[in-house]
KESELUM-975717 format. One record per atom (N, C-alpha, C): residue in one letter; y, x, z negated. Coordinates in steps of 0.02 Angstrom, whole numbers, plus 50000, padded with zeros to 5 digits. Example, Ala and Ser with C-alpha at 12.3 -4.5 7.8 and 13.67 -1.06 7.14 Angstrom:
BEGIN
A497165066049610A497755061549610A498355066049610S498885064249646S499475068449643S500025064549606
***
This chain:
BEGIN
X480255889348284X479975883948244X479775886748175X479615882848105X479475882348051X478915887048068X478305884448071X477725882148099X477505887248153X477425894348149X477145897548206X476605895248246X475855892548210X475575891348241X475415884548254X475915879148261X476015873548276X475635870048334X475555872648364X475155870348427X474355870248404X474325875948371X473495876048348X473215871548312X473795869948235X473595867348207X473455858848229X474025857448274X473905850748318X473425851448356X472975855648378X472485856948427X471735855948374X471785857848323X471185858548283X471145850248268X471655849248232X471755839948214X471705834648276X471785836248330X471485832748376X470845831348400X470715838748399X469805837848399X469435836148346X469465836048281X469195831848244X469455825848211X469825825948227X470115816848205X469655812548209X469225809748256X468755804048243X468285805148187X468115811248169X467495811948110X467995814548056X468715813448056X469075817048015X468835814447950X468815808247932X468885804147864X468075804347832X467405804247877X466865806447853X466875812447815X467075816847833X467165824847799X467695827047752X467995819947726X468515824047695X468515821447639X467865820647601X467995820047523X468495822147471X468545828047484X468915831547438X469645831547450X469665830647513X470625825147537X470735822147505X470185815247519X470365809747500X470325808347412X469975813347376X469995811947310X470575814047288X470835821047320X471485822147304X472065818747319X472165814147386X472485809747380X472655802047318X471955802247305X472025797447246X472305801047176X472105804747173X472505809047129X473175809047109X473485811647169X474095812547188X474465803647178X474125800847211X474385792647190X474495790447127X473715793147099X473615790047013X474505793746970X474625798646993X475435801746959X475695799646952X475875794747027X476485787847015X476395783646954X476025782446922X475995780246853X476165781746791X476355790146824X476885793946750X477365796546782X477745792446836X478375796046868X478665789346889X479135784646832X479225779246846X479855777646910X479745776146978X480325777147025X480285771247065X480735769047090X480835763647142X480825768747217X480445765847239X480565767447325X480705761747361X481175761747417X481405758547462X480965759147515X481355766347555X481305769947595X480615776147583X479935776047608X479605780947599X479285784347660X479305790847630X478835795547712X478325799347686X477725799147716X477185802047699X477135807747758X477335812747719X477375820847772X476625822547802X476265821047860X475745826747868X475485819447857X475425812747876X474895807647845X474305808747862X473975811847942X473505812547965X473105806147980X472695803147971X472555795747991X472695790447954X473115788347906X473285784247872X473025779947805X472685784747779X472415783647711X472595780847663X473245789447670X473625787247597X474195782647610X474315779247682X474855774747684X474575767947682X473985767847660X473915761147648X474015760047547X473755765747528X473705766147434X474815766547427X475075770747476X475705769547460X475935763147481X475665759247507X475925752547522X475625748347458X475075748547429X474915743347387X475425747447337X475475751447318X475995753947226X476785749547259X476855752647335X477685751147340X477645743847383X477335736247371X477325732147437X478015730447465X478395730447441X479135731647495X479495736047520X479265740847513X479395747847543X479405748547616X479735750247650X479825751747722X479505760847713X478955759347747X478405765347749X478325769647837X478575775847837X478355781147897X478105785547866X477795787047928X477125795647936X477305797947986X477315805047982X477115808148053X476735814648036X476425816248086X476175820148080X475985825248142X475755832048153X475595836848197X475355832448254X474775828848234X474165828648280X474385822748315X474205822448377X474475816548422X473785807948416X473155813648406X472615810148393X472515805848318X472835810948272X472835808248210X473175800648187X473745802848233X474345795648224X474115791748254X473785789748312X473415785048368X472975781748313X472455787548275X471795783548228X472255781248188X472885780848156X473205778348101X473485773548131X473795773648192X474235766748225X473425759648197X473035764148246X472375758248239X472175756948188X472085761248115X471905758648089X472375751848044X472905755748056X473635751848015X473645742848019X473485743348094X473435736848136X474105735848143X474255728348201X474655727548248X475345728548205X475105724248155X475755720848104X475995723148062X475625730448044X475745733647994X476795735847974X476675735347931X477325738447923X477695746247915X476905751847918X477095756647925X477435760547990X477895764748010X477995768348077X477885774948072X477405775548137X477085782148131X477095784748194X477355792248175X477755795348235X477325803348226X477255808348299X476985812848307X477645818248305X477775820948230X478125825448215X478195829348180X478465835548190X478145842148138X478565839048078X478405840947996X478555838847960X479055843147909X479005851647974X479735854447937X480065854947994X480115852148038X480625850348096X480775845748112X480805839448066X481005832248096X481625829248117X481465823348146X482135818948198X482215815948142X482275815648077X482485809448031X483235811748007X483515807348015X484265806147960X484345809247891X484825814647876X485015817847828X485155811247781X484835816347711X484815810147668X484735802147654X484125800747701X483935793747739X483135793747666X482925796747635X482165794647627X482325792847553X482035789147532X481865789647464X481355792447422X480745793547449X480265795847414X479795799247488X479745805847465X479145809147516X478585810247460X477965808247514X477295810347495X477045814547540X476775819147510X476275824447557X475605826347524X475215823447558X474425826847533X474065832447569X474265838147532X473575844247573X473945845847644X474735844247670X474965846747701X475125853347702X475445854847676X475495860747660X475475867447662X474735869147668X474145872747666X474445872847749X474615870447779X474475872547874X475245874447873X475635876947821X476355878447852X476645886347830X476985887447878X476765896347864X477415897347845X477845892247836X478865898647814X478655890247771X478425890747708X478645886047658X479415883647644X479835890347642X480565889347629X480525883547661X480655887047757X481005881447797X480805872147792X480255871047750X479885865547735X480145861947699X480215866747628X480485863247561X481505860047596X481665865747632X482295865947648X482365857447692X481925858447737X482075850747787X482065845747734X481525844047689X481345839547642X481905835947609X482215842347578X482855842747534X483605837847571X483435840747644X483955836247686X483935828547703X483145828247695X483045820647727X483015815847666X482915820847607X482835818147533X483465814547526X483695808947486X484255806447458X484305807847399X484915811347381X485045815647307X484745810247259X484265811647203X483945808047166X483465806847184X483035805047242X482445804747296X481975809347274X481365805847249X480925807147254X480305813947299X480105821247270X479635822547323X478885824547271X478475820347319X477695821147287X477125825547312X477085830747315X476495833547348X475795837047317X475485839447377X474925842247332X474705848047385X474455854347364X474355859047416X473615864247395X473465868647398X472975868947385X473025879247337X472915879947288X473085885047254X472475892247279X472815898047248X472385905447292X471455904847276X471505900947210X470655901247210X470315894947254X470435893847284X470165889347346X469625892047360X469135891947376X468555893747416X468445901147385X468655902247336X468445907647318X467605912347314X467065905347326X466515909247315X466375911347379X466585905647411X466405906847506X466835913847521X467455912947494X467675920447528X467675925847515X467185925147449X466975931347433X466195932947454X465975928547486X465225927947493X465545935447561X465935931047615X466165933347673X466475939847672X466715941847630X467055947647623X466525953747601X465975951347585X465455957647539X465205957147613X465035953747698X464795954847751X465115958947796X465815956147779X466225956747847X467055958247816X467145963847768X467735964847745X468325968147770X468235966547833X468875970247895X469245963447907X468835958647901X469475953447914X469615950147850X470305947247834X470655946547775X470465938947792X470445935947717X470295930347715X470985925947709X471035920547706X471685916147696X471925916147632X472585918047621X473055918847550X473225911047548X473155906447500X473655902447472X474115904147411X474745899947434X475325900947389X475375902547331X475255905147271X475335903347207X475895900447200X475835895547142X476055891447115X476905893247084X476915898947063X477635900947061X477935901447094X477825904147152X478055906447235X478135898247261X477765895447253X478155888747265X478815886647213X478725884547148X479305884447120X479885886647145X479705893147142X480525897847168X480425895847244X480085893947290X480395891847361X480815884847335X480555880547289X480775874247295X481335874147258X481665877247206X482385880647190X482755881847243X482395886347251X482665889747341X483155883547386X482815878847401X482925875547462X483545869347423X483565868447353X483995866847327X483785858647293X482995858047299X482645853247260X482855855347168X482605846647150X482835849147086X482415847747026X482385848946969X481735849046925X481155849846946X480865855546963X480015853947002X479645855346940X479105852246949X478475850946895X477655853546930X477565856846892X476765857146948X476305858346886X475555856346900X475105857046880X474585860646916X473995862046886X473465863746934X472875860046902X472515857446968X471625854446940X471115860446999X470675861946957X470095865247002X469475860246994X469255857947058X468915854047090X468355855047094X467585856747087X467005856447116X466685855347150X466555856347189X466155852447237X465325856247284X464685851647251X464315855747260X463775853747339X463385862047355X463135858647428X462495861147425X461905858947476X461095858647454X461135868447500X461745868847541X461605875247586X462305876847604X462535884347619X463085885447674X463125881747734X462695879047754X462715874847838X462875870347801X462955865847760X463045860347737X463895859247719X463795864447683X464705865647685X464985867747745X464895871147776X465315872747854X465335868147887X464805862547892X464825855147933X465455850447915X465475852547858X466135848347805X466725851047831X466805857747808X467495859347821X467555859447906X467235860447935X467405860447996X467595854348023X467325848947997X467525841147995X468035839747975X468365843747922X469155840947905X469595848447924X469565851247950X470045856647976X470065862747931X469615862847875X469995868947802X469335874747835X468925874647878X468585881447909X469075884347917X469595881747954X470175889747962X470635891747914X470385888647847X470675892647778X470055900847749X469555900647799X469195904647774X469375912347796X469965911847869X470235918547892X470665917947920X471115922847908X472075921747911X471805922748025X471215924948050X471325919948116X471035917448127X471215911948152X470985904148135X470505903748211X470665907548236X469915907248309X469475910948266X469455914448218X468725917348184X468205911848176X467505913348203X467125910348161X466335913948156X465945912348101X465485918348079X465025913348106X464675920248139X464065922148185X463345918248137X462695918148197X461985917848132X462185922848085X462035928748113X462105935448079X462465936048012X463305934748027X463705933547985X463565927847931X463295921047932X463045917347914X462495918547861X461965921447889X461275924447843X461525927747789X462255933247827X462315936747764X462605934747715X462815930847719X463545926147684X462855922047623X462505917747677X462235915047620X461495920147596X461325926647601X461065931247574X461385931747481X462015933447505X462445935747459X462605928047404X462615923347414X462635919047372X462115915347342X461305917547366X460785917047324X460535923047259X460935927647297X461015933647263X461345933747181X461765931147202X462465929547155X462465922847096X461955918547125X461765911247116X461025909047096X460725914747072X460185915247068X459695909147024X460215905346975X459775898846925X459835893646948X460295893547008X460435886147056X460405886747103X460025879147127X459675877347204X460325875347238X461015874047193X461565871847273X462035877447239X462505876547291X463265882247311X463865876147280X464055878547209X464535876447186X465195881347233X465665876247257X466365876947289X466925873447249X467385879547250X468065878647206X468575876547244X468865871247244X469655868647278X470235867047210X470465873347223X471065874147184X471445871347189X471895864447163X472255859847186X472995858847144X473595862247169X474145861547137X474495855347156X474765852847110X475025844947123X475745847647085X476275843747135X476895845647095X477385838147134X477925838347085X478595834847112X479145836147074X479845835047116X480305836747120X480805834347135X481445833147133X481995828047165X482555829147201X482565828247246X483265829147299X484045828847259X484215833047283X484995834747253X485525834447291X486135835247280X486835836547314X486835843147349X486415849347304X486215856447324X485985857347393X486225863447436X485965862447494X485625870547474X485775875047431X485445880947390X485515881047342X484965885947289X485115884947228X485055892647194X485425893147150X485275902747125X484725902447072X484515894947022X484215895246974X483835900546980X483405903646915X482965908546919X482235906846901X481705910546905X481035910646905X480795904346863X481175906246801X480855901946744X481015894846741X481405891946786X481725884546766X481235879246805X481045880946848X480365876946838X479805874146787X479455872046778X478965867846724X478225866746745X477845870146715X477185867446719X476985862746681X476635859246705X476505854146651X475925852146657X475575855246604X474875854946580X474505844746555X475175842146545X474985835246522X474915830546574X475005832146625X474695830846707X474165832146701X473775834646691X473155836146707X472425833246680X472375829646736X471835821746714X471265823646718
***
């Protein structure tokens, strides 16, 4: 599989799925985000799939931009798609199916437009990702995502690392290393930006309640059964009153790369490093 630890990550999303959408501010703002783009990426969708939907958020904001759009999700979690069937209701017109999102049952060259929010981040051979995408994409087809860049949690994991620096904290992608995967797999023009996010808390328990509520605690150590002790805890937030000394809360960084790209005839591509595009005029 894509996806080594596939089972886990469907195991973590199951158990918090019901409190998933309380805790996930910083999802869901990035999902609007990611939406607000469609407003400088003028495209018709037919056919759309929201990779990784998780409980059905953003398939309701992709249904009001596209209302005739024939709309699917799938996603890891078996629990996640259940809270999205329900919330969708009976009549809805979305179909939502429990499937990995770089191993899918869909029809080569069947989609018109993929959305993915904050998927990403849980997939460990990116290639093989960008590569499925590319297949289910229809040459000219639309792909929209958003994933989460290396300064992510940077204060937290450095709080953690001055306690406990035997275990390695979680690497995200840089942003080039995506480009050249998404060349790679034979997508075409990719565009990416980056926004760094804020987000502030009255304590460390306050933030760990959060992330542990939307699944990103196991972005804090490449193993994802880690979790820090009182002990580990005290010291963690020792070290960030330390560090933080003129403020009463813990400012947190979510590094947020937003990019898109378009399905081709290409099933590989040789382009090189530089033919990608950043684009700074994205950035709202």
């Amino acid at each position: 599989m894509s996806n080594k630890n596939q089972a886990k990550t469907a195991e973590i999303f199951d158990q918090i799925a019901s409190s998933y959408e309380q805790n996930a501010r910083i999802q869901l703002e990035i999902s609007n985000r990611l939406i607000q783009r469609l407003d400088f990426i003028p495209y018709e969708a037919n056919i759309i799939l929201d990779a990784g939907c998780g409980t059905g958020n953003s398939l309701k904001k992709l249904a009001e931009h596209y209302p005739k759009a024939k709309i699917s999700g799938i996603d890891l979690s078996d629990e996640m798609i259940k809270l999205a069937k329900k919330q969708s209701g009976w009549f809805a017109k979305q179909k939502l199916s429990n499937q990995d999102m770089c191993h899918t049952l869909i029809d080569d060259n069947s989609i018109d437009f993929i959305f993915s929010n904050l998927a990403l981040p849980w997939v460990t051979d990116i290639d093989a990702c960008f590569s499925e995408w590319q297949r289910i994409l229809k040459p000219g087809g639309l792909l929209l995502f958003s994933t989460f860049g290396p300064d992510t949690l940077k204060q937290i994991k450095k709080s953690w690392a001055s306690v406990d620096p035997k275990h390695k904290m979680m690497n995200f992608i840089d942003m080039h290393n995506i480009g050249d995967s998404l060349l790679k797999s034979g997508l075409a023009e990719p565009v990416m930006d980056v926004e760094k996010i804020a987000n502030h808390y009255t304590s460390l328990e306050e933030l760990f309640e959060e992330i542990k509520g939307n699944g990103s605690f196991s972005f804090l150590s490449e193993n994802q059964n880690l979790r820090p002790d009182q002990k580990l805890r005290d010291g963690m937030q020792k070290y960030i009153e330390e560090n933080n000394p003129t403020h009463d809360d813990i400012e947190v960084t979510w590094e947020v790369i937003f990019g898109h790209a378009w399905g081709s005839e290409l099933k590989n591509s040789n382009l090189n490093d530089d033919t990608f595009i950043l684009d700074a005029s994205l950035d709202k």
